[in-house]
C-alpha positions as CSV (number, residue, x, y, z in Angstrom):
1,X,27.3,-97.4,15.3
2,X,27.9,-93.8,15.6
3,X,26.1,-93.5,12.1
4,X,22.8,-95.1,14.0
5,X,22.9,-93.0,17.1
6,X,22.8,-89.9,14.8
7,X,19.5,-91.1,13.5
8,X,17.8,-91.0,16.9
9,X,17.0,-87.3,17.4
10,X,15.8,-86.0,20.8
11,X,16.7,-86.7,24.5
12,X,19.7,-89.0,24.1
13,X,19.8,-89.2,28.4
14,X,16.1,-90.8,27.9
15,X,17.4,-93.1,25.1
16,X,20.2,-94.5,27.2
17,X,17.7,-94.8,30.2
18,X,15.3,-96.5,27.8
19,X,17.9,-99.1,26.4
20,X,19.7,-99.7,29.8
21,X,16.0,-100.4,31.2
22,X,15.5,-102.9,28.3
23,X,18.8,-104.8,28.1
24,X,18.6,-105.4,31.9
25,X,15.1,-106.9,31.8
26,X,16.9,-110.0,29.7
27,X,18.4,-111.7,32.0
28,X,15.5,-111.3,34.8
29,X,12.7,-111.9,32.6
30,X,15.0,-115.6,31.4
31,X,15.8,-116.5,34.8
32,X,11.9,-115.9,36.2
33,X,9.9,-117.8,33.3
34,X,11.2,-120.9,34.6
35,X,7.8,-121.6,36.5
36,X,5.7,-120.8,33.0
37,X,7.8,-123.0,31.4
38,X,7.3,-125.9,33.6
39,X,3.1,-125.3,34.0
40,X,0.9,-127.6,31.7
41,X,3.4,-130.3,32.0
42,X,6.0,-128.0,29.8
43,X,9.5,-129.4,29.2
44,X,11.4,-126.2,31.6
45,X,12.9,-124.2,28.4
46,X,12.9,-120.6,29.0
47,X,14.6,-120.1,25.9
48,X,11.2,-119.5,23.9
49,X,10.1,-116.9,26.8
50,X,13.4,-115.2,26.2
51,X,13.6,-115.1,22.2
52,X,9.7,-113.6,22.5
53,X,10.9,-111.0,25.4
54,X,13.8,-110.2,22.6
55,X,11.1,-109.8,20.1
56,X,8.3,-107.5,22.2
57,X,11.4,-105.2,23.1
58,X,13.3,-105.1,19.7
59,X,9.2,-104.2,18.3
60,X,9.0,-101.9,21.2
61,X,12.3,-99.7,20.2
62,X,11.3,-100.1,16.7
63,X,7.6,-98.5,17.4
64,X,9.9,-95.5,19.6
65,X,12.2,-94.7,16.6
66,X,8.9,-94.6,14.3
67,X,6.4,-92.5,16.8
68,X,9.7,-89.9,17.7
69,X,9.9,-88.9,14.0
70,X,6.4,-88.1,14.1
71,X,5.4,-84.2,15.4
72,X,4.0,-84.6,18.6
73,X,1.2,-81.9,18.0
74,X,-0.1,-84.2,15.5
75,X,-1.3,-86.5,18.7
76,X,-3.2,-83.5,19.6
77,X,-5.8,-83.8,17.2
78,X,-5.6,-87.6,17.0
79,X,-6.2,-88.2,20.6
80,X,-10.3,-86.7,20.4
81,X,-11.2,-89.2,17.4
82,X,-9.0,-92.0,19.1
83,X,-11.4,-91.8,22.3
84,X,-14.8,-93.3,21.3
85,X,-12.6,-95.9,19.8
86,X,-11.0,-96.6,22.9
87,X,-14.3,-96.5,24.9
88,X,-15.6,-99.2,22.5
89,X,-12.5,-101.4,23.0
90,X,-13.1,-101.5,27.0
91,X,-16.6,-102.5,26.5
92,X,-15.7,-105.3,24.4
93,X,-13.0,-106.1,27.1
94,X,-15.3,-105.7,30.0
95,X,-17.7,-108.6,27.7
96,X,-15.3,-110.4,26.8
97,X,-12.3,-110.2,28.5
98,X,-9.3,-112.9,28.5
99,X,-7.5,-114.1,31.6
100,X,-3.4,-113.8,30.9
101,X,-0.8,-115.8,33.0
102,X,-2.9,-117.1,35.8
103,X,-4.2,-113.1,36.8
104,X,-7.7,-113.2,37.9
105,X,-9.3,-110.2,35.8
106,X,-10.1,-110.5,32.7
107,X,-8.3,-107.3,31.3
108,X,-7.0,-108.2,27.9
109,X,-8.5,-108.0,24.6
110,X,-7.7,-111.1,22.1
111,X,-7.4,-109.4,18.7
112,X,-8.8,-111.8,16.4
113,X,-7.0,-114.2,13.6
114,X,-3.4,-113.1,14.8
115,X,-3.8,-114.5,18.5
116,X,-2.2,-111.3,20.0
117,X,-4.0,-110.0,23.2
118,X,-3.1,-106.2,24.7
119,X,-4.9,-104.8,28.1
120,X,-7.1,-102.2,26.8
121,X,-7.0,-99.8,29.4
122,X,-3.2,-99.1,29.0
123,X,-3.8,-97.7,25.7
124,X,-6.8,-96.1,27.2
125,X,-4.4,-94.4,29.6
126,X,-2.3,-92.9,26.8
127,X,-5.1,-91.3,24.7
128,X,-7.1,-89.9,27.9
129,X,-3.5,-88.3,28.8
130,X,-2.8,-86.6,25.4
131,X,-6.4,-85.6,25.6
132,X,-6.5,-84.1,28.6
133,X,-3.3,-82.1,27.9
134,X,-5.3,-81.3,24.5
135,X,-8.4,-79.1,26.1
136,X,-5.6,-77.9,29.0
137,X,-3.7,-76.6,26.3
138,X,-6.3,-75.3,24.2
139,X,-7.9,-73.7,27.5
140,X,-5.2,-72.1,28.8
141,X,-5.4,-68.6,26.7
142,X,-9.3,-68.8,26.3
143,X,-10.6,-70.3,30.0
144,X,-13.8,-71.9,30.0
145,X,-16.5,-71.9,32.5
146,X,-16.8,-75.0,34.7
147,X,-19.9,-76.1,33.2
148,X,-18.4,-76.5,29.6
149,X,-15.3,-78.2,31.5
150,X,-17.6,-80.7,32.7
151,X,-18.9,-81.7,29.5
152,X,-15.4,-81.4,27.2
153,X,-13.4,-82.6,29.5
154,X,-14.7,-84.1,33.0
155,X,-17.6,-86.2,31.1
156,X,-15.3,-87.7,28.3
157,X,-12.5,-88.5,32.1
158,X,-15.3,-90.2,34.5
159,X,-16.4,-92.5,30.9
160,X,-12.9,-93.4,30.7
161,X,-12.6,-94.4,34.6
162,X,-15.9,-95.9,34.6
163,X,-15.1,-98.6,32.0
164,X,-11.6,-99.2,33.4
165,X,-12.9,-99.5,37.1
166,X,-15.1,-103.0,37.3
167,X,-12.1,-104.7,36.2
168,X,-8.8,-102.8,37.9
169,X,-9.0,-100.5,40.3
170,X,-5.2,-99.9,40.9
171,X,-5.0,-98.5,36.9
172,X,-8.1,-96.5,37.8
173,X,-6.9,-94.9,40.6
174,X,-3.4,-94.3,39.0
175,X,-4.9,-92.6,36.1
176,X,-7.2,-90.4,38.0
177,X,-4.6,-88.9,39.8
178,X,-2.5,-88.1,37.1
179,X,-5.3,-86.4,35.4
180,X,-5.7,-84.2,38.6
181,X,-1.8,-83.6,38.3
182,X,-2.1,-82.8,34.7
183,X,-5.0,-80.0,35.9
184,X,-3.2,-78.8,38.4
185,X,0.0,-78.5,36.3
186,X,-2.1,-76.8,33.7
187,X,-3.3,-74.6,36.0
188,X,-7.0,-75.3,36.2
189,X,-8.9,-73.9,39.2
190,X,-8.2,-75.4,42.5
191,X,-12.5,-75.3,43.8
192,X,-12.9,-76.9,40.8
193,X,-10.2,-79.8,40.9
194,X,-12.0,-80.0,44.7
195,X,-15.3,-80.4,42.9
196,X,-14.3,-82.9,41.0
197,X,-12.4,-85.0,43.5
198,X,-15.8,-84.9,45.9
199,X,-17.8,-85.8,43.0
200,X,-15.7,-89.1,42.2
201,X,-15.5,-90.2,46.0
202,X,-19.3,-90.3,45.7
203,X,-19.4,-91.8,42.5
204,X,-17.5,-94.3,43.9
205,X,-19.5,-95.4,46.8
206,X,-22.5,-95.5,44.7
207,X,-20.5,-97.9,42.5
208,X,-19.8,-99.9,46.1
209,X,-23.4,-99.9,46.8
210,X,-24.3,-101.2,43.8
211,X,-21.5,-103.8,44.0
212,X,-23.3,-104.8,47.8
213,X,-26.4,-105.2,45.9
214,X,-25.8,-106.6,43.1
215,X,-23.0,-109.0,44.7
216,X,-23.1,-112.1,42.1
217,X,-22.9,-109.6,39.1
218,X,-20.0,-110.1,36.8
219,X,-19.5,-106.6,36.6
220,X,-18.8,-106.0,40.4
221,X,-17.0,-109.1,40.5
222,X,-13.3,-107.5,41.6
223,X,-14.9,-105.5,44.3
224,X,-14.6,-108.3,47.0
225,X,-11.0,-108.8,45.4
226,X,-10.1,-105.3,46.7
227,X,-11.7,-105.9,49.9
228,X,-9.6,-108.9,50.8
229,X,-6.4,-107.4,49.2
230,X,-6.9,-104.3,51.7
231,X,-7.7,-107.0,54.6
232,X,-4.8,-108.9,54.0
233,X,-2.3,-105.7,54.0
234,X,-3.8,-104.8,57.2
235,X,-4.5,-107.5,59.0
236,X,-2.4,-110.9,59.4
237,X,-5.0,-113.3,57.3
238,X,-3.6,-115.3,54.4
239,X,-4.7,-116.0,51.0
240,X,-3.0,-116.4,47.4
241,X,-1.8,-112.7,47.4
242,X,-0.2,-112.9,50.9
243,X,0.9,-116.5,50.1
244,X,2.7,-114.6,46.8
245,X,4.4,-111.6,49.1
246,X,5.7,-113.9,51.2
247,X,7.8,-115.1,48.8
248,X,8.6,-112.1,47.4
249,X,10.1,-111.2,51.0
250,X,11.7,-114.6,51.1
251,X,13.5,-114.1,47.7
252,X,14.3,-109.9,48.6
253,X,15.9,-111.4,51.8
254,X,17.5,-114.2,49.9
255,X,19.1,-111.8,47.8
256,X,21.2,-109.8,50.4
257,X,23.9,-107.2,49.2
258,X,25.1,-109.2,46.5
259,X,22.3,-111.4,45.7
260,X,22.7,-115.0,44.6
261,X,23.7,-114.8,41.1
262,X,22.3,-114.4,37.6
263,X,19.3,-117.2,37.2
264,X,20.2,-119.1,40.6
265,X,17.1,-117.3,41.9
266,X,14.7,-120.4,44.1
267,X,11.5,-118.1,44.3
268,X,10.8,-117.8,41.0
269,X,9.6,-121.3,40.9
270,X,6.9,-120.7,43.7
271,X,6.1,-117.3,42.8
272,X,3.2,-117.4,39.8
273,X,3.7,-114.0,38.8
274,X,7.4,-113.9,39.2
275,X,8.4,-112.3,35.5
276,X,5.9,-109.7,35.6
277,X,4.0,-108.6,38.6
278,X,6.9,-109.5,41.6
279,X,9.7,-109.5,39.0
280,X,11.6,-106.7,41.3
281,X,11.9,-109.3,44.1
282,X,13.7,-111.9,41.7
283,X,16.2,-109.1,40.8
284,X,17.0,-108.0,43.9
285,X,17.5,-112.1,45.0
286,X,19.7,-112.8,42.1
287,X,21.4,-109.5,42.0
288,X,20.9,-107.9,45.4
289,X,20.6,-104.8,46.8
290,X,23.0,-103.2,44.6
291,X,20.9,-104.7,41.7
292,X,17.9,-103.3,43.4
293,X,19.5,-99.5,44.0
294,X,20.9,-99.9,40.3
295,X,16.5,-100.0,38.9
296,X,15.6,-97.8,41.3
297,X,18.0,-95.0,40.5
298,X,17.8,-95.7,36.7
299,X,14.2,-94.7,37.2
300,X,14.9,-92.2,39.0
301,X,17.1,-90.8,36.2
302,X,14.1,-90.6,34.1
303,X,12.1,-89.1,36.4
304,X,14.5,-86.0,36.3
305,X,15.0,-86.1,32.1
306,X,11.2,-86.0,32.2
307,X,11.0,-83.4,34.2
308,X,13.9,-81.5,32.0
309,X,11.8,-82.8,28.9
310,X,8.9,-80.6,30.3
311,X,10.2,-77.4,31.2
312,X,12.4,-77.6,28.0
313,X,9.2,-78.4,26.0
314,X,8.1,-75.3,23.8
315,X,4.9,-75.4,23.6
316,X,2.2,-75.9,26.7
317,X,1.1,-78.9,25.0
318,X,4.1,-80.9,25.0
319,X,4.4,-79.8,28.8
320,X,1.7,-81.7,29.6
321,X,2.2,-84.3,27.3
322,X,5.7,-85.3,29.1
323,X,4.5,-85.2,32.6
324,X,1.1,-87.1,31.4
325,X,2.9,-90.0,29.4
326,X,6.0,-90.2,31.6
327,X,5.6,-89.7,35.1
328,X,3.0,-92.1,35.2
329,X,5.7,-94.9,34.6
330,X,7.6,-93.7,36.9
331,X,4.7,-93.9,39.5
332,X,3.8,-97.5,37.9
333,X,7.6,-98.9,38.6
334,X,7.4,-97.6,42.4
335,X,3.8,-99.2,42.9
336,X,5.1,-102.3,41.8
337,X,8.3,-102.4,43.6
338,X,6.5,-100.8,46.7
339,X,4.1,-103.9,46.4
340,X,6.9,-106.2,46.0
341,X,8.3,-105.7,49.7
342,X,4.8,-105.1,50.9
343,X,4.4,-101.6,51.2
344,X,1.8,-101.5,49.4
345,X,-1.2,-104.0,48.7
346,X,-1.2,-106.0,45.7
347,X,-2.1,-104.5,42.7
348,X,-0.8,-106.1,39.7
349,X,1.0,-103.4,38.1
350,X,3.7,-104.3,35.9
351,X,7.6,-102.8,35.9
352,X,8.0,-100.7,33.4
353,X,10.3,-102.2,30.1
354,X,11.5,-104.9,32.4
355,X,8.6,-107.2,33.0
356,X,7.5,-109.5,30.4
357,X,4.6,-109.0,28.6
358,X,4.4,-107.4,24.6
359,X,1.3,-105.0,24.8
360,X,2.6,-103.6,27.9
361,X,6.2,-102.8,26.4
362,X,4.5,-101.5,23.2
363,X,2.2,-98.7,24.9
364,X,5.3,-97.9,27.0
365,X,7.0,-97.5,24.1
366,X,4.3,-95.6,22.3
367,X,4.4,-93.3,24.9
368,X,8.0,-92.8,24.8
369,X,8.4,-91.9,21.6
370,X,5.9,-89.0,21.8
371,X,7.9,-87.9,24.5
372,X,11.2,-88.4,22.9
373,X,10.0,-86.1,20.0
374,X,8.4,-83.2,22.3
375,X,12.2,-83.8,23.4
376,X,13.5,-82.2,19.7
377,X,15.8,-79.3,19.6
378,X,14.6,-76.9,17.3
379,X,17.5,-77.3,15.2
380,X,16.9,-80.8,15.1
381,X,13.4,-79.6,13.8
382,X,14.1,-76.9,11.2
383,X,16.4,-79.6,9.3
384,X,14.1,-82.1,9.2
385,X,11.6,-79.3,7.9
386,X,14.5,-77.8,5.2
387,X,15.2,-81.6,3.9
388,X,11.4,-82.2,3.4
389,X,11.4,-78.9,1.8
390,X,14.1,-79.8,-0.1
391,X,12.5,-83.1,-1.5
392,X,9.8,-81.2,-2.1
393,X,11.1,-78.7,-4.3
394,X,12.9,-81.4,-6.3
395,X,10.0,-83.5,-6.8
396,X,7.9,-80.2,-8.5
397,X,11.6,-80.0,-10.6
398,X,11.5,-83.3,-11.5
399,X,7.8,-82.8,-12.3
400,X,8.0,-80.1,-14.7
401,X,10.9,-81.2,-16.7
402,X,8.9,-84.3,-17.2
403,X,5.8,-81.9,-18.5
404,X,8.5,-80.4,-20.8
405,X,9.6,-83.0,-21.7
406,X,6.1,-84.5,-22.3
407,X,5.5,-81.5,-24.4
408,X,8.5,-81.0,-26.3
409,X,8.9,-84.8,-27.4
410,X,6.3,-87.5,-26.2
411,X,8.2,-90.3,-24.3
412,X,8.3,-93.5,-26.1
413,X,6.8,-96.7,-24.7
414,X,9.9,-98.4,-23.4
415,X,11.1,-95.2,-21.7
416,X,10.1,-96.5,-17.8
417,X,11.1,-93.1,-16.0
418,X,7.5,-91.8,-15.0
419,X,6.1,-89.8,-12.3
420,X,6.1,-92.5,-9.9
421,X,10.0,-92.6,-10.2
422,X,9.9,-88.4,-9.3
423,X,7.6,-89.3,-6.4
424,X,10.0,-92.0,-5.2
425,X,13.6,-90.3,-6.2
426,X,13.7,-86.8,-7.1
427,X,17.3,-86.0,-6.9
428,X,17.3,-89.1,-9.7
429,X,15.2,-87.2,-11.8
430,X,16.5,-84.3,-11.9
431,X,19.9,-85.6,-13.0
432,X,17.6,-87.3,-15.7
C-alpha cells in the first residue's frame, strides 16, 4: 500500500478528499437506483447499477493518476486547438441530442458503435476554463487593448455560452461566472468585466425575444422550462419539479440527526432523479444530518486545498487553472444540495464524484488531475525530469554501443537485441 501512495505525486489532502468523496458515493448511489431498477418492468437489482458506479469511478481515478503525470502547461497549448472541436460537438448535441434517465433536455452526445453518451458541455466547461486562464496568463506581462480582448478571448467565451444556453441554462450561467472570477482573479480591467457583463444581459434578452417569437422552435424549447421552474420556486403552483422537492424535503426530514440507516431510504422510490440530481436528500434520510454535515465539510475541505493549490501554484497559469477547474465543483455540489432543500430552483446539476453518471465523473476527474499536477512540488518535478534524463542518456548509450558494435562485428541473424530493445530497456542494454 505504502509503495502505491508513493506513486501518486502532488496534493495528497486533495487525494484523500477525492477518494473519501468516491468511496462514500457507493453506498448512496446502491441504495437510490432502486427506482431505475424497477422502471421498464425491471426485476429491482441494483447490483448492476452498483458494479457500473464501481467501474465509472475506478475509470475516473485511473484517468486522475494518468492526467496528474502529465505537465499541466502542456494543457495550455492544447486547450486553443481543443475549442473548435468542442464547438462542433455542441452543435451536434444541440441536433441531435439524447434524453438520459428520464431529464427533459437533450444534453448528451451518443458516441457511436460503443453506446457511451457524455453531456458535451461539461467538457466544454473544462477547455473554455484552461483557455481562459491561457490568454489571462499570456496577457498578464503584455496587456492587450479591449478590442483585441474581445476577439481572443470574449468572442471565442459568448460562442461557448451561446451553444451551451438553448439546452441548460443553470451550466451557462455557472460557467459565465467563473469566467468573470477567473478575469477578475487575473486581474483584467474592472470597466471592462462591466462591459462585458452589460453586453451578455442584453444578449440574453434578445435570446428571450427570440424565444417569444419563435415559441414552437426546438431551439428555444427550455425557455418556458425556466420560466415555470422560477414560478414554482416563487410561487406555491405545482408541477413535476415541485412534485420532486417535495420529496426531497420529505426524505431530508425523514432523515433526522441520525437518519434511517444505510439503503432503508422510502424516497428514493418516488423520487426519479434520486441517484443523481436529489441524491443529497437520500444521504441525509439514510444517514442524517451528521451524514449531511460529513459532505458538506468534505467539500468544504477542498475548497480550502484548492485554494492552497492556487497560491502555492508557481506559475500564473496554474493559478488560474486551479481556481477555474476546482472551484467550480465546489459551486456545482452547493447548487445541488442548495436545490435539494429548496433554496434554490431546480437545476439539474449533479453532486460532484458522488452522483451516478460515468461522463460526469470522468470530466471531474479530468479536471482533477490537472489540478493535482499544478499541485507538484518542485522536487517532485526535478526528479521526474533527472529520471527521464536519465533514460535518456542510457538509451543514446545503449545506441551507440550497438553502432559499435554494428561496426566492429555485424550482428548475426539470430542475435534479437535491436534498437527496439534500447528504446524499450536501456539499462538492459547497456549491461548487454
Amino acid at each position: 500500500m505504502k509503495e502505491l501512495v508513493n506513486y501518486l505525486k502532488g496534493d495528497r489532502a486533495i487525494w484523500t478528499f477525492v477518494a473519501l468523496l468516491a468511496l462514500f458515493s457507493f453506498m448512496p448511489v446502491f441504495s437510490a437506483s432502486s427506482n431505475l431498477a424497477y422502471i421498464g418492468h425491471g426485476t429491482g437489482n441494483t447490483l448492476g447499477y452498483l458494479l457500473k458506479h464501481f467501474v465509472h469511478i475506478g475509470v475516473g481515478f485511473a484517468i486522475i493518476y494518468g492526467v496528474h503525470k502529465i505537465p499541466y502547461l502542456y494543457f495550455r497549448t492544447f486547450s486553443k486547438f481543443l475549442l473548435p472541436i468542442v464547438w462542433l460537438l455542441l452543435i451536434l448535441t444541440l441536433i441531435n441530442g439524447t434524453v438520459i434517465g428520464g431529464a427533459n433536455a437533450s444534453r448528451w452526445l451518443q458516441v457511436p458503435f460503443i453506446g457511451v453518451s457524455f453531456q458535451t458541455s461539461t467538457l466544454a466547461a473544462v477547455v473554455l476554463f484552461i483557455f481562459v486562464a491561457r490568454y489571462l496568463s499570456k496577457k498578464r506581462e503584455n496587456p492587450d487593448t479591449f478590442q483585441n480582448s474581445v476577439i481572443q478571448l470574449w468572442i471565442p467565451v459568448f460562442i461557448t455560452l451561446a451553444l451551451i444556453l438553448p439546452a441548460n441554462f443553470s451550466t451557462t450561467a455557472l460557467i459565465f461566472s467563473m469566467v468573470l472570477t477567473l478575469t477578475f482573479i487575473g486581474q483584467y480591467p474592472l470597466k471592462h468585466i462591466a462591459l462585458i457583463i452589460a453586453s451578455a444581459i442584453v444578449a440574453f434578452l434578445f435570446f428571450l425575444l427570440l424565444a417569444k417569437a419563435f415559441p414552437e422552435s426546438h431551439f428555444f424549447s427550455r425557455v418556458n422550462t425556466w420560466g415555470s421552474r422560477i414560478e414554482n420556486f416563487t410561487t406555491e403552483k405545482a408541477d413535476e419539479d415541485d412534485y420532486q422537492i417535495e420529496k426531497a424535503k420529505t426524505a431530508i426530514a425523514s432523515g433526522q440527526i441520525g437518519g434511517l440507516g444505510p439503503g432503508k431510504s422510502v424516497q428514493k422510490n418516488f423520487l426519479p432523479q434520486s441517484s443523481s440530481d436529489f441524491i443529497f436528500a437520500i444521504i441525509i434520510e439514510e444517514y442524517g444530518l451528521v451524514g449531511g454535515v460529513i459532505i458538506i465539510g468534505l467539500y468544504l475541505l477542498l475548497f480550502i486545498r484548492f485554494i492552497v493549490a492556487s497560491h502555492k501554484a508557481p506559475t500564473l497559469f496554474g493559478k488560474l487553472v486551479v481556481v477555474g477547474l476546482g472551484f467550480p465543483m465546489i459551486f456545482q455540489a452547493m447548487i445541488n444540495m442548495g436545490v435539494a432543500v429548496e433554496l434554490l430552483p431546480v437545476t439539474g446539476q449533479t453532486l460532484p464524484l458522488i452522483s451516478s453518471g460515468g461522463s460526469s465523473i470522468w470530466i471531474t476527474c479530468f479536471a482533477l488531475g490537472i489540478i493535482i499536477n499544478v499541485t507538484k512540488k518542485e522536487e517532485e518535478i526535478e526528479e521526474e525530469q533527472k529520471e527521464k534524463l536519465k533514460n535518456k542518456e542510457l538509451r543514446e548509450q545503449a545506441l551507440q554501443r550497438l553502432i559499435d558494435k554494428e561496426m566492429e562485428e555485424p550482428m548475426d541473424e539470430n542475435e534479437s537485441f535491436s534498437i527496439d530493445d534500447v528504446t524499450k530497456n536501456p539499462m538492459e542494454a547497456v549491461m548487454k
